[in-house]
C-alpha positions as a LaTeX table, in Angstrom:
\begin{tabular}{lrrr}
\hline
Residue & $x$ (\AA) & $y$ (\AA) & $z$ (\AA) \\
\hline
Unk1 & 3.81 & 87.36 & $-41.75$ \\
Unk2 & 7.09 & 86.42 & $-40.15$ \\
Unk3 & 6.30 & 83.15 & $-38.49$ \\
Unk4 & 4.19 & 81.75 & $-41.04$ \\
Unk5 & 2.56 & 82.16 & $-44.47$ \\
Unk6 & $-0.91$ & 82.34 & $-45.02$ \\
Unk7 & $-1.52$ & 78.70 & $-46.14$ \\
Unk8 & 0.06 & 77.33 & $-42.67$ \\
Unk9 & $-1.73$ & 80.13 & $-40.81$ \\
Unk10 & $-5.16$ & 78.80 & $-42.39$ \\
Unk11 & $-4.27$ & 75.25 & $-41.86$ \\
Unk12 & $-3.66$ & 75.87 & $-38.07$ \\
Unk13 & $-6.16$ & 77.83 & $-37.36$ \\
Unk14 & $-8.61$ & 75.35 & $-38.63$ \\
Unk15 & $-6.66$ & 72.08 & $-36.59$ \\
Unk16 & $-8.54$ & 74.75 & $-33.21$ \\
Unk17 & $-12.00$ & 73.10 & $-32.70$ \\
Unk18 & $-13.41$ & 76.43 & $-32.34$ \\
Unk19 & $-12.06$ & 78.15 & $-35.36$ \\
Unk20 & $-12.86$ & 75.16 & $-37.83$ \\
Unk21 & $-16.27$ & 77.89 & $-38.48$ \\
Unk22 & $-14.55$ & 81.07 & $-38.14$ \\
Unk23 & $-14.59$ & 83.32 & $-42.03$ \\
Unk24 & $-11.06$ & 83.81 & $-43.53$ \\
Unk25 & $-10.66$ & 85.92 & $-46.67$ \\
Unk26 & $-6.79$ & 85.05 & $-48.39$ \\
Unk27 & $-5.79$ & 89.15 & $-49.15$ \\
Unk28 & $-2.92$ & 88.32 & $-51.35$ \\
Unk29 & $-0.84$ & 89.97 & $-54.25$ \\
Unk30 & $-1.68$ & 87.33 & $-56.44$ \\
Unk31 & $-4.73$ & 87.28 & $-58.36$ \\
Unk32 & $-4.54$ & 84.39 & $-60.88$ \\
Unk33 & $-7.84$ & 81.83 & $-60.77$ \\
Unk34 & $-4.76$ & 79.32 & $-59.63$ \\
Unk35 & $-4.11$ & 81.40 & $-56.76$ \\
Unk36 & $-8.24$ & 81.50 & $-55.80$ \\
Unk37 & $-8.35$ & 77.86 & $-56.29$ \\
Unk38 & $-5.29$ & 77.52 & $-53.96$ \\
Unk39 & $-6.57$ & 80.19 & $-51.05$ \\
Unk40 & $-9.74$ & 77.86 & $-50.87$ \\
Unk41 & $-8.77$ & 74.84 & $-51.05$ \\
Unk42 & $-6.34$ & 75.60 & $-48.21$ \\
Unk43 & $-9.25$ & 76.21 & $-46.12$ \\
Unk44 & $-9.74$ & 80.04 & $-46.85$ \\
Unk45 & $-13.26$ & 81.06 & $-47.24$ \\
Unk46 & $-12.51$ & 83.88 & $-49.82$ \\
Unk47 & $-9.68$ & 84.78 & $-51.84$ \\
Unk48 & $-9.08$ & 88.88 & $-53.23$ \\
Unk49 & $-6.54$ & 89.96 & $-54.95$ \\
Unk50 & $-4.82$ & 93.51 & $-53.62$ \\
Unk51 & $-5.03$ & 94.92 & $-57.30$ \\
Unk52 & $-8.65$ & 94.08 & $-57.31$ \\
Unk53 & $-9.37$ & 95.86 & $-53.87$ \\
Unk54 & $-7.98$ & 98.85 & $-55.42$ \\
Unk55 & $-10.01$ & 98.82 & $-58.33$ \\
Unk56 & $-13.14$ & 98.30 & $-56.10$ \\
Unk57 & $-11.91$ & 101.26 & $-53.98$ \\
Unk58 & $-11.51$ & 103.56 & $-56.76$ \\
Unk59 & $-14.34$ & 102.37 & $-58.34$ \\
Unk60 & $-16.68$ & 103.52 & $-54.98$ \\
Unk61 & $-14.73$ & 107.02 & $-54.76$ \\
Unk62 & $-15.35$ & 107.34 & $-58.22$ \\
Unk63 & $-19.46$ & 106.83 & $-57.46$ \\
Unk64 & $-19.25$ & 108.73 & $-54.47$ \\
Unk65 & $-18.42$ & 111.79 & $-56.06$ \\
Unk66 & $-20.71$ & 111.58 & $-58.98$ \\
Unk67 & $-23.35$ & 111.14 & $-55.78$ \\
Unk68 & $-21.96$ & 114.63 & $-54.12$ \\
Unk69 & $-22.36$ & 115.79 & $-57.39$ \\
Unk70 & $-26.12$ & 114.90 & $-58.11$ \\
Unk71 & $-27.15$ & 116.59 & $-54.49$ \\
\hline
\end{tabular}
């Protein structure tokens, strides 16, 4: 993000009395338990890692085919 990172986005969004409840999932390169521990702490309600969304995405084409397949 050019004006801000995600920890000071997080951190003023949450100083808005209406966004104190709103989810925020961290989508971040970074996918050490550190990094997790970090994302929530800074007020992120979730924390994946951009290596891990692939894997899930593969992961359900993967499945889907095998589905297509069964039929």
């Amino acid at each position: 993000m050019p004006e801000m990172d995600g920890y000071e986005f997080i951190d003023a969004l949450r100083r808005l009395p209406k966004m104190v409840s709103v989810p925020a999932i961290a989508l971040t390169g970074f996918g050490r338990a550190q990094d997790a521990k970090s994302a929530l702490r800074a007020g992120f309600n979730a924390h994946l890692a951009k290596a891990r969304i692939v894997a899930c995405l593969t992961e359900c084409d993967r499945s889907n085919k095998k589905r297509r397949n069964l039929k």
